[in-house]
N, C-alpha and C positions, 0 to 999 in steps of 0.2 A: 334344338340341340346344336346345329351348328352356330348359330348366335353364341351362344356362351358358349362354344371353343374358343371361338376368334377373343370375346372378349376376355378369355381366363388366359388366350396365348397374349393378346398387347397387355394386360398385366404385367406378365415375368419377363416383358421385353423393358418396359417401364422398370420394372424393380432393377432388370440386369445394369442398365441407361445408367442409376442413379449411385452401385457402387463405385466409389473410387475410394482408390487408394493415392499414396503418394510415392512407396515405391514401387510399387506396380500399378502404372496407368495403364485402364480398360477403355475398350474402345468406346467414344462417347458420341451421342448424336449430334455434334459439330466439328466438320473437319474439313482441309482441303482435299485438293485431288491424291485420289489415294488405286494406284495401279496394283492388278491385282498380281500377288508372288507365290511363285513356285511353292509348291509344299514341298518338294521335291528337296530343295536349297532349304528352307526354313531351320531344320534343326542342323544345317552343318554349313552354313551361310558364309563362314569366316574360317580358312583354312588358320594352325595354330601356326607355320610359314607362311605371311603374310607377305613377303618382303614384294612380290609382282604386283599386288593388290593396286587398282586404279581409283582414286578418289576423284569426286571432283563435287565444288559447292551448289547448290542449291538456289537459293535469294538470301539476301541479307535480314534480319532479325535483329531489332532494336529493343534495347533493356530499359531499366527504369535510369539510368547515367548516360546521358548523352554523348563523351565521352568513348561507351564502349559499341558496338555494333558485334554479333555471331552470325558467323557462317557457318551450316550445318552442313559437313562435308558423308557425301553418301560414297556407296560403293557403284560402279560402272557396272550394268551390265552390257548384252552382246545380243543382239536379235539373231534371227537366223542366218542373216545377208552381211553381221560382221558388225552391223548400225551400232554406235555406243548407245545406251538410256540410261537414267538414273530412274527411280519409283520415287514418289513425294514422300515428305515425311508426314506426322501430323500432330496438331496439336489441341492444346485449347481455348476457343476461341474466346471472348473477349463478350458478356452479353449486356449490352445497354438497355435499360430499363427506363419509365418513362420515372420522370422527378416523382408526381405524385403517389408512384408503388413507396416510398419510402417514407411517406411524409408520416403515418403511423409508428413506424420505427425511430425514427429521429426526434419524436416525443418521448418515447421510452429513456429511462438513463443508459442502458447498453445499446449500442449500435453499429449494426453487424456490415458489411457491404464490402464481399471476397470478389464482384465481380465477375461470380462462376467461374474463378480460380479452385484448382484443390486444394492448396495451402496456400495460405494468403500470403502476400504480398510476389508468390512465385507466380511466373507464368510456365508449362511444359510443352516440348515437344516431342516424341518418340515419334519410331518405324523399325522396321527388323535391317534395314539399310542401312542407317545411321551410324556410321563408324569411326567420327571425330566432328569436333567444334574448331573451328578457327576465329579466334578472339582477336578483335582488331581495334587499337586506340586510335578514335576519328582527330584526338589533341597534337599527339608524337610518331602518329604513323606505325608505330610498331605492332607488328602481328605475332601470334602467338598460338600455335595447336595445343590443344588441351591436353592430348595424351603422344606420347611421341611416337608408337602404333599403334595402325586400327585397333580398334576394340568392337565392339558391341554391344553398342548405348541402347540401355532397356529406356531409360525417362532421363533427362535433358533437365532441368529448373534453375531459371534465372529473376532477374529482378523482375517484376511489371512494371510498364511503363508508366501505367496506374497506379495511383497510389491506395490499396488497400483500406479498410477502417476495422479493425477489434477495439470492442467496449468503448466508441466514442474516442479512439486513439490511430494515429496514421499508422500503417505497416511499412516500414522500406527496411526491404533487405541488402545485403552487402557482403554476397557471396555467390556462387553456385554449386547446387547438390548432384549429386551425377550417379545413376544407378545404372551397373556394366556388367559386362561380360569381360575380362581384360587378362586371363591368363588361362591356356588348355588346363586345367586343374585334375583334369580325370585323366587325362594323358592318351587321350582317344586322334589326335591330331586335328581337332577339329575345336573352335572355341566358339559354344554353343550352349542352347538352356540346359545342358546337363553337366555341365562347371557350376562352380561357385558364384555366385553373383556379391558383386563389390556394391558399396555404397559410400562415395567420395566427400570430400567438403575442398571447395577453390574457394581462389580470391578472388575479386575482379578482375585482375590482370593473368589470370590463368596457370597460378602459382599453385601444387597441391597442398592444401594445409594440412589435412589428415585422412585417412580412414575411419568416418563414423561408425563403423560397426567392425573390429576386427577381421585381417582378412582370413583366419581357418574357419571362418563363419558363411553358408550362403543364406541369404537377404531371400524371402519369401514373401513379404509383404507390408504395410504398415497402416496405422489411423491416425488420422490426425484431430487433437481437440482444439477447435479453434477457439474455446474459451479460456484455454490457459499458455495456447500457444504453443501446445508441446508437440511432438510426431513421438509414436510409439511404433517400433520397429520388432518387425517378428524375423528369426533367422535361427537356421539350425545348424550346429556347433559340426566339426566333421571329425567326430568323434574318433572313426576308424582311420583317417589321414588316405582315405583313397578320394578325395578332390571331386566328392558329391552329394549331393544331399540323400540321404538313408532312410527309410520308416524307421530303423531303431536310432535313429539320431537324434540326442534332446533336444527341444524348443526354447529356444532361449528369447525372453521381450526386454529389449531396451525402451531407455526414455532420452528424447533428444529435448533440448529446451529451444527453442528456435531464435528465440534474443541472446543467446551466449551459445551456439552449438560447438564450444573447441571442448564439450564434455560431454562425455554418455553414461548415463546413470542405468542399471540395473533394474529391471521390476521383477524380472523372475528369471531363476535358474535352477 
C-alpha cells in the first residue's frame, strides 16, 4: 500500500513538473538558488507608494543580440540586524541533449528543438521579487529600465541566446513579453495578485510597443501551440470596474501570432 502511494504521489508531482504555461510560469524542476519568502509579504509584497522602495541588480542575463545584456533588478529586503538581501530569481534553464536524442527527429520532415524553452525562441525568468529589468546596450552604453516604477513581474521573456527550430525553421525573436502586476487596480494600497495582471510587448531597446491583451482585462493564463506558433491567452474582462478578477466575470481567449504579435485576434468572447 505504501508502494503505490509514493508512486501515485511522484505521478501528480510528474504531471504538476510538466504544466506550463507562458503567462503564467509554474515552478519547474530547474532553477537556481531560490531563498525561501515570507507568506507573510507574498500577497502585499509591493506597497501601491512605492516611491522608498530599494532595488538593486542581481547578475547580468544575455539575450539572443549581443548587443543587449538584462539586469534583473529585485526588491532589498532587511534581516533582523538591518543586513540588506535580495531572494534569487528563477528561471528556465537551458537543457542540452546528447546529438544522437535527435538524429530520429531530424529525419522526419518537421523538426522540433525548443530546448526546454516554454515558447520557443523565449528564454523566462520570474520570482515574486522581481520588480524591474534594466536593459543595457553593450554597442552605445545606454541603459534603459523597463518600467519607470516598480511593478511586479509575474514572467520576464526574452530572446534565447539559442536559436530555437519549428518545422525545420530557426526561431529568433525581436522583442520582450512581460507579464505584471503594474497598477493598485482594486485600490487596496497594495499592488499584488489581487489586481489585474498586465501583459506587455517591448522592443529590444526597451521601448513599450503595446498592451497585448487590453488593460480592463486580468491575464489568467495562457497555451502555447508550437506548431503554429501561436500563444492563446485566457483573461477575464472586469466587467464590474472594481480592478479584480470576479467569478461572475466573462472569460475571454485571445490569439497572439507570435511572428507578427503588434495584433490580437479574438477566439472567444
Amino acid at each position: 500500500m505504501k508502494r503505490t502511494f509514493l508512486l501515485l504521489l511522484s505521478g501528480l508531482l510528474w504531471v504538476s513538473c510538466e504544466r506550463k504555461t507562458a503567462a503564467d510560469v509554474y515552478d519547474k524542476d530547474r532553477y537556481v538558488d531560490v531563498y525561501p519568502i515570507d507568506p507573510a509579504e507574498n500577497d502585499s509584497i509591493l506597497k501601491a507608494n512605492n516611491a522608498e522602495l530599494t532595488l538593486r541588480p542581481l547578475r547580468v542575463i544575455f539575450t539572443g543580440y549581443p548587443q543587449y545584456a538584462l539586469l534583473p533588478m529585485l526588491k532589498v529586503r532587511y534581516d533582523d540586524d538591518g543586513s540588506p538581501y535580495t531572494n534569487d530569481i528563477e528561471y528556465n534553464e537551458l537543457s542540452y541533449r546528447n546529438e544522437n536524442d535527435y538524429e530520429e527527429l531530424r529525419n522526419k520532415a518537421d523538426y522540433y528543438n525548443m530546448h526546454n524553452n516554454i515558447v520557443a525562441g523565449f528564454e523566462a525568468i520570474y520570482g515574486d521579487d522581481l520588480m524591474n529589468i534594466l536593459i543595457t546596450n553593450n554597442t552605445t552604453g545606454e541603459r534603459k529600465m523597463l518600467f519607470e516604477q516598480p511593478v511586479r513581474i509575474k514572467n520576464f521573456y526574452y530572446p534565447s541566446p539559442l536559436t530555437d527550430v519549428l518545422a525545420n525553421k530557426p526561431v529568433k525573436r525581436q522583442y520582450y513579453m512581460v507579464s505584471c502586476y503594474d497598477e493598485d487596480t482594486n485600490k487596496d494600497g497594495y499592488i499584488n495578485r489581487d489586481d489585474l495582471r498586465r501583459f506587455y510587448l517591448f522592443s529590444l531597446d526597451g521601448k513599450l510597443v503595446r498592451a497585448l491583451i487590453e488593460k480592463n482585462y486580468g491575464v489568467v493564463g495562457s497555451d502555447y501551440d508550437y506548431v503554429n506558433d501561436l500563444l492563446f491567452v485566457y483573461a477575464y474582462l472586469d466587467s464590474n470596474n472594481n480592478g479584480k478578477v470576479d467569478a461572475k466575470d466573462p472569460k475571454h481567449i485571445f490569439r497572439i501570432d507570435l511572428k507578427k504579435p503588434e495584433t490580437t485576434s479574438v477566439v472567444y468572447n
